[in-house]
C-alpha positions in Angstrom: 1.1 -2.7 44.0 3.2 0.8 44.7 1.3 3.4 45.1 2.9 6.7 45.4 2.8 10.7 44.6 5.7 10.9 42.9 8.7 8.2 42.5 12.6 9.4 41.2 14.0 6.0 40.2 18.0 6.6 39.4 18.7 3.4 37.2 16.8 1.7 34.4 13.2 0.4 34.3 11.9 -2.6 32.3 8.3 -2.5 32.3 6.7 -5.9 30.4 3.3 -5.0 30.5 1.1 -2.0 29.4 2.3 1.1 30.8 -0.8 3.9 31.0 1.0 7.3 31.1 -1.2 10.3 30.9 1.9 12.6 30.8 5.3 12.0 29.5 8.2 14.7 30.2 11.8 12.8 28.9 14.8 15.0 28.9 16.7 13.0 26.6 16.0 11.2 23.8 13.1 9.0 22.7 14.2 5.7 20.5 10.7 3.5 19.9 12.4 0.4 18.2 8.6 -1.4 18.2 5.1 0.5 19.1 4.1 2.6 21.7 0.5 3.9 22.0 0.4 7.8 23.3 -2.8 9.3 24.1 -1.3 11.8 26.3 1.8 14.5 25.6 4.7 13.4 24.9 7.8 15.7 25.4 11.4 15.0 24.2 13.9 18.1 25.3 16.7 15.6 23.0 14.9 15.1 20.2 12.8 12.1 19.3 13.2 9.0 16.9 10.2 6.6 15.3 10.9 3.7 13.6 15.0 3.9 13.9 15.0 -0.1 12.3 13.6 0.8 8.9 10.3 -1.4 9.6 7.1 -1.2 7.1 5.5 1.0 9.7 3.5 3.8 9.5 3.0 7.1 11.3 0.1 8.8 12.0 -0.9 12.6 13.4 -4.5 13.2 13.8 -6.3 16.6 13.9 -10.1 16.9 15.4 -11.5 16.3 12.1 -9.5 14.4 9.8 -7.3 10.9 11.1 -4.5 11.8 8.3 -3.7 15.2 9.5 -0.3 14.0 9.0 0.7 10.9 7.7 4.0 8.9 7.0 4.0 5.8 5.2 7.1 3.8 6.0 6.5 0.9 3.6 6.5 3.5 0.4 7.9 6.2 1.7 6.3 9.0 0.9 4.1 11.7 3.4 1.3 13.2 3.1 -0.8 16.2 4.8 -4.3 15.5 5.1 -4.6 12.3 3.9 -3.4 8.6 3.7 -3.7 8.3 -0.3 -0.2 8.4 -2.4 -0.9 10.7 -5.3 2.3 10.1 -6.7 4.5 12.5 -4.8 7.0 12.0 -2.0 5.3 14.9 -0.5 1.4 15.1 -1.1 -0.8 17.6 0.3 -4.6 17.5 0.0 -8.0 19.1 0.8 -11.5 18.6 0.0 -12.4 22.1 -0.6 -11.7 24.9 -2.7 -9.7 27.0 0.0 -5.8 27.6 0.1 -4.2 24.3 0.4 -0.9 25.3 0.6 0.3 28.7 2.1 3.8 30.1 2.0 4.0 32.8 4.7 7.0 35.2 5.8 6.4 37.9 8.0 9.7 39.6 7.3 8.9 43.2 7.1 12.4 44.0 5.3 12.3 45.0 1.8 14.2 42.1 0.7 11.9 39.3 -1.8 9.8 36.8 0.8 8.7 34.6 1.0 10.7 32.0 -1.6 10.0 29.0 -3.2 12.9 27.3 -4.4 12.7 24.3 -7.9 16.5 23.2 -7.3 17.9 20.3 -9.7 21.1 19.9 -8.1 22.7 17.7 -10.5 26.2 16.5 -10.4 26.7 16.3 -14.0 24.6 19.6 -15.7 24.6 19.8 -19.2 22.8 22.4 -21.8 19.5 22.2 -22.1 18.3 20.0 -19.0 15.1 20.9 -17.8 15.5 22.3 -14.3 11.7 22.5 -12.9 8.1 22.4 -13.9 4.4 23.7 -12.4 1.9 21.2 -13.9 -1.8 22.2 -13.8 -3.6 19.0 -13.8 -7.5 17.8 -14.3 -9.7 15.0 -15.0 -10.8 14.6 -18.7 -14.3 13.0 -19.1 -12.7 9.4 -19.6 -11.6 10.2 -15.7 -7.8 10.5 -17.1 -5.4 12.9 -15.6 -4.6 15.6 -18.0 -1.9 18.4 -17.8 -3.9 21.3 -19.3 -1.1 23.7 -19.1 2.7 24.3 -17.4 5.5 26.1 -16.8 8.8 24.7 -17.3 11.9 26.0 -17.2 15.4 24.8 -18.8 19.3 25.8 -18.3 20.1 26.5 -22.2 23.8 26.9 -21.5 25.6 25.8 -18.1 29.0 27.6 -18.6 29.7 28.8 -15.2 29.9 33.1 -15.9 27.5 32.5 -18.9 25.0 30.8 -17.7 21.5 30.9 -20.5 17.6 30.3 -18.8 14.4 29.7 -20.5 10.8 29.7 -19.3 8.0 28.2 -21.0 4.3 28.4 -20.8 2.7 25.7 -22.5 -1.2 25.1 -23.0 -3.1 22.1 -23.9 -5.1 22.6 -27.4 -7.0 19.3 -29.4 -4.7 17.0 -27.0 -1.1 18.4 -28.2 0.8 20.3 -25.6 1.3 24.0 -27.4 4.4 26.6 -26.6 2.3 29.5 -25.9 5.0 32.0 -24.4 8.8 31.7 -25.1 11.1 33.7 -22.4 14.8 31.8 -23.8 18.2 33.5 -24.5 17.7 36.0 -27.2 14.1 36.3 -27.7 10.5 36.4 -26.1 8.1 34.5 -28.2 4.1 34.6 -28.5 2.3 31.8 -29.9 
């Protein structure tokens, strides 16, 4: 048994057993190849590294109410914000209530646009007509189906760098058939 106020050990320590730390301050980085349990702070001034082998393991942040605060799963890659469930995105944010979910905040106080939000296809080959980015509004139907009642979606009508043609469509849901309600394309804006 050492028992000691404070200890500056200049070479390496291998430690077999369980190591309680109630504070952890590491200047350099942190590489976990298997588990670690943290109930304390951990601090990494060079950055820090989980799961560096590629193993199915998972990743988990909690808040004081909810154990999926923030959540990585390593086995299907995806993460999510306030839960564990995959709902189909790499990226899946949810909440049980009818507040914001997601906020996009800029405090710039120039009169330049803020803040942005960005629906990039960076394709390597484009070609004309290739939808470039859609807003799906989705619900249950009474069969407890997911249904897209309505979009927007937007297409590159002609890629010709220095002619470059856009579209944006609204679409609506009527008797089951996705409808073209509002036409914004090259030479025209049409209703209905």
């Amino acid at each position: 048994n050492l028992v000691a106020a404070s200890l500056d050990i200049s070479g390496d320590i291998d430690v077999d057993g369980t190591t309680n730390l109630d504070i952890v301050d590491i200047d350099g980085a942190v590489n976990m190849a298997t588990t670690a349990l943290v109930t304390g702070v951990l601090t990494a001034n060079g950055g820090a590294v989980f799961n560096e082998g590629s193993a199915d393991v998972d990743f988990r942040v909690e808040s004081d109410g909810n154990d999926y605060m923030l959540f990585v799963d390593g086995g299907n890659n995806h993460v999510s914000i306030g839960t564990a469930t995959d709902n189909g995105g790499v990226l899946n944010v949810s909440s049980t209530d009818n507040t914001d979910t997601l906020v996009v905040y800029s405090s710039d106080a120039d009169a330049n646009v803020g803040p942005i939000i960005r629906l990039w296809r960076n394709s390597s080959s484009p070609a004309d007509n290739d939808g470039i980015g859609a807003i799906l509004f989705s619900g249950e139907d009474d069969a407890d189906a997911k249904t897209d009642y309505a979009s927007i979606e937007s297409f590159a009508l002609d890629v010709t760098n220095g002619t470059e043609d856009g579209e944006l469509t609204l679409y609506t849901v009527l008797a089951g058939a996705k409808v073209n309600r509002l036409d914004f394309n090259s030479t025209e804006t049409i209703f209905n």
